[in-house]
GUKOL-610376 format. One record per residue: residue in one letter; x, y negated, z negated of N, C-alpha, C in turn. Coordinates in steps of 0.05 Angstrom, whole numbers, padded with zeros to 5 digits, always signed. Each point is the difference from the previous one (the first is absolute). Last residue first. Layout:
<recs>
AXYZXYZXYZ/...
</recs>
This chain:
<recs>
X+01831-00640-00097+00004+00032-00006+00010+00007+00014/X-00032-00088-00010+00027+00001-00012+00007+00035+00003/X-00083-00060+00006+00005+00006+00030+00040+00002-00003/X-00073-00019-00081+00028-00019+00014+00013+00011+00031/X-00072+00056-00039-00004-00009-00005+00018-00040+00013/X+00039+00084-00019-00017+00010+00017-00015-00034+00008/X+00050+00006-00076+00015-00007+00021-00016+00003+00023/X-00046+00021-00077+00014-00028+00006+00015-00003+00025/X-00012+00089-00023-00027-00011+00012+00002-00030-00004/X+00069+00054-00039-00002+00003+00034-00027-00022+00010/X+00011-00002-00098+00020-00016+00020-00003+00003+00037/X-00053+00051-00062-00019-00025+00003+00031-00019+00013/X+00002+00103+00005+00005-00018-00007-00005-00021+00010/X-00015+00098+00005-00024-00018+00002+00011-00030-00010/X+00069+00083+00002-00020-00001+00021-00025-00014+00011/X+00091-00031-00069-00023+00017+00000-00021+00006+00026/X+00090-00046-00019-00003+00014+00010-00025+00023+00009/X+00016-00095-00045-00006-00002+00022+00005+00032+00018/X+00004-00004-00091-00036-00006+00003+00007-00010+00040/X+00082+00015-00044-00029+00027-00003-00017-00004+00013/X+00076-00073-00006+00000+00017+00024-00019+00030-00008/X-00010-00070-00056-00013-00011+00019+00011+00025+00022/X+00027+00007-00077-00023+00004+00000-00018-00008+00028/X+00094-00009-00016-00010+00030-00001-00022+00007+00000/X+00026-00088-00014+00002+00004+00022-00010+00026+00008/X-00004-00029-00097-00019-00011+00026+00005+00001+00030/X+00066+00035-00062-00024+00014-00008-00030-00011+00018/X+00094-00044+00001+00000+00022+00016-00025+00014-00005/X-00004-00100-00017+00013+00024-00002-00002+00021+00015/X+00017-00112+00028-00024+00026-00015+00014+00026-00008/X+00037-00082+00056+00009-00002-00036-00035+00015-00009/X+00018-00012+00098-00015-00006-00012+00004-00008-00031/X+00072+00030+00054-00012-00015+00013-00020-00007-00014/X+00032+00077-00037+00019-00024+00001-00010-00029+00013/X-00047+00080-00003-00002-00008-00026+00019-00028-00004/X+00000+00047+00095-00024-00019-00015+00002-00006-00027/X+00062+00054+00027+00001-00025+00008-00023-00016+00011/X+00002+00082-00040+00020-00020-00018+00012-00021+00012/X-00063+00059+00051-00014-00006-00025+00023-00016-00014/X+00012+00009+00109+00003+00014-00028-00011-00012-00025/X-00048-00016+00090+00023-00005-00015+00015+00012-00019/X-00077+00015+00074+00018+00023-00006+00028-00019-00009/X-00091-00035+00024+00023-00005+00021+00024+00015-00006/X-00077+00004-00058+00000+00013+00033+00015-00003+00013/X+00017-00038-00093-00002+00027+00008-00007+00018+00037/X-00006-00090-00025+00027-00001+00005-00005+00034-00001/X-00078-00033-00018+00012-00009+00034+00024+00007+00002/X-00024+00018-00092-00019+00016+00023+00010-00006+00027/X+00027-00066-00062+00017+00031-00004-00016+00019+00015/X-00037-00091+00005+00025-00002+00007+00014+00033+00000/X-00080-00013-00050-00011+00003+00031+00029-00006+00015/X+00007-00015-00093-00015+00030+00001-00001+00008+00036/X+00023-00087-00037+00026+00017-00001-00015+00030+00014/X-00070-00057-00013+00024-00006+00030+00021+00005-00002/X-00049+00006-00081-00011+00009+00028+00011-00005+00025/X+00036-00037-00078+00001+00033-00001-00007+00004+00018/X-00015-00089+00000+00037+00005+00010+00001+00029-00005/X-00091-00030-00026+00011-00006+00021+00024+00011+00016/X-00011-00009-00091-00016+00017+00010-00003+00009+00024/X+00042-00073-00045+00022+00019+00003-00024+00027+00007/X-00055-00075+00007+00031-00008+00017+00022+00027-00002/X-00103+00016-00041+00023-00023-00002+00020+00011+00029/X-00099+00019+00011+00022+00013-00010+00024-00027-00008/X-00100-00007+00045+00006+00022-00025+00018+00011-00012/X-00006-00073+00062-00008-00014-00019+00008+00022-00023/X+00043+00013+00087+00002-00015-00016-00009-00010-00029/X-00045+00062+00058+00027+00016-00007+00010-00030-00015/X-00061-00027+00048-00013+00010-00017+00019+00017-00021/X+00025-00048+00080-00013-00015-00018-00004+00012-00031/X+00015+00050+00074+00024-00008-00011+00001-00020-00022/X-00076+00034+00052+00017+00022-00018+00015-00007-00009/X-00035-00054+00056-00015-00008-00017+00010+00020-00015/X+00047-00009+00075+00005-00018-00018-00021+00000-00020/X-00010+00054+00066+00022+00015-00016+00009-00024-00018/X-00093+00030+00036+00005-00018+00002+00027+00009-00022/X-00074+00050+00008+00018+00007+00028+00018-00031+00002/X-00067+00062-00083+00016-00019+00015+00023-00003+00017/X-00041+00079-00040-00022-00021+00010+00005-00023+00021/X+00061+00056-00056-00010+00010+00020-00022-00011+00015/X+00023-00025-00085+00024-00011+00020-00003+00018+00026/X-00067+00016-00072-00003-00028+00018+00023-00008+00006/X+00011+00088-00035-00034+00008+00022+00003-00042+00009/X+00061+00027-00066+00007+00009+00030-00017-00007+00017/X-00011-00022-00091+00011-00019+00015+00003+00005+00026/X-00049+00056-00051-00014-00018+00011+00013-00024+00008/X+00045+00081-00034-00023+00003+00022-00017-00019+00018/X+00056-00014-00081+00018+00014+00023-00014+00010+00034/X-00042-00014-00091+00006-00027+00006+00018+00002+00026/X-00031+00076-00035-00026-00011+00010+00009-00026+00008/X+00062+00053-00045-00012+00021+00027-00009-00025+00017/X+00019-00025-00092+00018-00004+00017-00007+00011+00023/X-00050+00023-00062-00013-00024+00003+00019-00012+00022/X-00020+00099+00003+00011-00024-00019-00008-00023+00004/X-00052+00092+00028+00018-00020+00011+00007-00020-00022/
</recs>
């Protein structure tokens, strides 16, 4: 395991812990800059708009992302074990 594996691991394992969504957010705050931030919630905006079956170039447009991160996002949400499906699952969104 990398050292990245392990740090990836052990952030997951204590945001899973915690059930308090302002203290995540808190925390998401401290560990990421601001334009860090505005990626990740570009990232989770194009997924939602994907389920809702937007056209991808009009997300790229709406969001000002690229087409390569959208495409990616519509894979990984087609995959049979996708950690997106199971978010939404999750958000009582499925």
């Amino acid at each position: 395991m990398t050292e990245i594996e392990f740090n990836i691991d052990e952030l997951s394992g204590a945001l899973a812990l915690e059930s308090d969504a302002a203290h995540i957010k808190a925390f998401l705050s401290a560990l990421c800059t601001p334009a860090e931030l505005i990626d990740l919630s570009k990232r989770w905006a194009l997924v939602k708009a994907l389920r809702k079956k937007v056209p991808q170039r009009q997300i790229a447009k709406t969001l000002g992302i690229s087409l390569c991160k959208i495409t990616r996002g519509s894979r990984e949400l087609k995959k049979p074990d996708s950690a997106f499906v199971r978010m939404f699952e999750l958000l009582g969104k499925d």
